[in-house]
N, C-alpha and C positions, 0 to 999 in steps of 0.2 A: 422417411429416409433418415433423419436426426438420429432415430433412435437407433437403428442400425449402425449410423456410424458413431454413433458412441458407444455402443458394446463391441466394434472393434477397435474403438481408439484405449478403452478403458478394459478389452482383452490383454492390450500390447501396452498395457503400464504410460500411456502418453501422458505428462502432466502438460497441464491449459497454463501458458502465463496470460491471463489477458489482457492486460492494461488498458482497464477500461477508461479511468482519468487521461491516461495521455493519447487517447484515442478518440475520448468524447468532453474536452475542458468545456466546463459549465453546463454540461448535461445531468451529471450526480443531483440529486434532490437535496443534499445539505452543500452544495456548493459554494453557497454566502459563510458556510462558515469555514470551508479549507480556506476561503480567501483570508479573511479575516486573520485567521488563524497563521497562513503566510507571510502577513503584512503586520500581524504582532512579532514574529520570530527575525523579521529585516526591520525593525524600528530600532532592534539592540546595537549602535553605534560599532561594539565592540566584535561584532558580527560581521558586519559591511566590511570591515579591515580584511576579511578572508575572500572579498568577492568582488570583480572589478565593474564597472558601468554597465559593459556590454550584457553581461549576464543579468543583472537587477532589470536593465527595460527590457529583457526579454521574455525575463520570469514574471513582470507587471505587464506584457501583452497577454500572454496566456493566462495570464489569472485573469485581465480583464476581456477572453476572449468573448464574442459574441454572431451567433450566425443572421442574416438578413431572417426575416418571419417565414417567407413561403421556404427558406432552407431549414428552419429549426422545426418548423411540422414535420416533415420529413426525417430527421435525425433522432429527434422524439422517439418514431419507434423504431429505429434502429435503434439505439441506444439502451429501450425496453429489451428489444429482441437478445441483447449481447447479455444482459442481466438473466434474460429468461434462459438462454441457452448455459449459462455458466452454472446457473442452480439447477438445470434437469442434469448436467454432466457430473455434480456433485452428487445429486443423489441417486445417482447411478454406479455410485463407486468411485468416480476418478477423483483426480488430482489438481484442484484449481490452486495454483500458489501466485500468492500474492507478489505482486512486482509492477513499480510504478516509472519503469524505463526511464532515469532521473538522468536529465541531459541540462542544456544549458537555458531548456525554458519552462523547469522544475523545482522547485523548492525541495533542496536534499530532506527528507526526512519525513517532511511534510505531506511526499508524493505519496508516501509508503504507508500513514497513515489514510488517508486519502483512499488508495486503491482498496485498503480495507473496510473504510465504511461504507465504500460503492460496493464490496461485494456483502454486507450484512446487507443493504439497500435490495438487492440481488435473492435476498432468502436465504443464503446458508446459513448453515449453524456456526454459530460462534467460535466454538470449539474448533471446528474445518479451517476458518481464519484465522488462527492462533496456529494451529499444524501446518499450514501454508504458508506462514511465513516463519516456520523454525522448521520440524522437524520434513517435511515434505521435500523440500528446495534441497538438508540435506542428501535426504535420499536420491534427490535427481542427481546429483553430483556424486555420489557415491562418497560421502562425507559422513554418512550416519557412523561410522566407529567415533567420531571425533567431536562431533557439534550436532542439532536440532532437538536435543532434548536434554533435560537435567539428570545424568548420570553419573555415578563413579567413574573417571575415568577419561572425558569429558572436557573440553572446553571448558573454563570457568567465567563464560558469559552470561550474566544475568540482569533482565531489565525489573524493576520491581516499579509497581502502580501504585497510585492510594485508592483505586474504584475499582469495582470489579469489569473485567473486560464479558466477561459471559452474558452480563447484565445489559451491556451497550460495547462494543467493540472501540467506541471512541475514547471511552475510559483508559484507553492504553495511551493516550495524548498528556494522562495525567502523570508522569514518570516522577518517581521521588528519588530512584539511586539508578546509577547503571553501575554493573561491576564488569571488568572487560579483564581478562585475565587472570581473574580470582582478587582484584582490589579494585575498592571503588573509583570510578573517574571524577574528574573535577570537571564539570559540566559547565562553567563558565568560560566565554569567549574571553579573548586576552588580544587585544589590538594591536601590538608590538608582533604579531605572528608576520 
């Protein structure tokens, strides 16, 4: 039956958002290090100045979420299953775009990184997660004249890495410039915001 209904979901162009992070927190196999990785990016003083209490213990309950043992057996392979199903729909033709539904018990930025190494985690190709989170997402929006790929013509948004993303998808964590507009950003926090 899956497969069925994925050659009509991926007849009729359906892209998958799945959010598997904010569907399964602490299920991803590198999970100790989105935390980590979380809890390095709110240690910047000049960071917290953009973010009130309420948000911080909400975003340190889901990072530190945990299910009781006879519920995480179970969740286990649900959690396999959403992996399994998003890389048979991938290679099947569709559209998995990456999106980590960032609310207030999310680390911005973090999430999005996150939903990406859950789905290299997942088996797709690298490449898929790269196109899922630029050019894809444009095309759901019908945005592709304007933004999801480097074109003349073009948005002048560009993130540039020092590691290659093909090689490990988390390598995109590594960011050395963002250009937002055709000029670089100043990517430091500023506390007086």
């Amino acid at each position: 039956k899956a497969k069925d209904l994925m050659q009509v979901l991926v007849a009729h162009h359906v892209n998958l958002v799945p959010t598997l992070v904010h569907d399964a927190p602490s299920y991803p196999k590198n999970w100790s290090l989105y935390v980590d990785e979380a809890n390095k990016t709110f240690s910047n003083p000049s960071l917290l100045a953009y973010y009130d209490k309420d948000f911080l213990e909400e975003m340190k309950g889901t990072l530190a979420h945990t299910d009781p043992p006879e519920l995480h057996t179970k969740r286990v392979a649900g959690y396999q299953n959403m992996l399994r199903w998003n890389k048979m729909y991938d290679a099947a033709g569709g559209h998995v775009i990456a999106g980590g539904d960032t609310n207030g018990g999310k680390a911005p930025g973090d999430i999005l990184h996150a939903e990406m190494e859950a789905l290299q985690e997942a088996g797709i190709p690298r490449m898929h997660i790269i196109e899922g989170a630029t050019e894809w997402p444009a095309e759901a929006l019908h945005a592709e004249d304007k933004s999801g790929s480097l074109t003349p013509g073009k948005l002048a948004d560009v993130l540039i890495v020092d590691a290659d993303p093909l090689q490990d998808i988390a390598n995109l964590r590594k960011i050395d410039t963002v250009i937002f507009d055709g000029k670089p950003v100043d990517r430091t926090y500023h506390a007086y915001f």
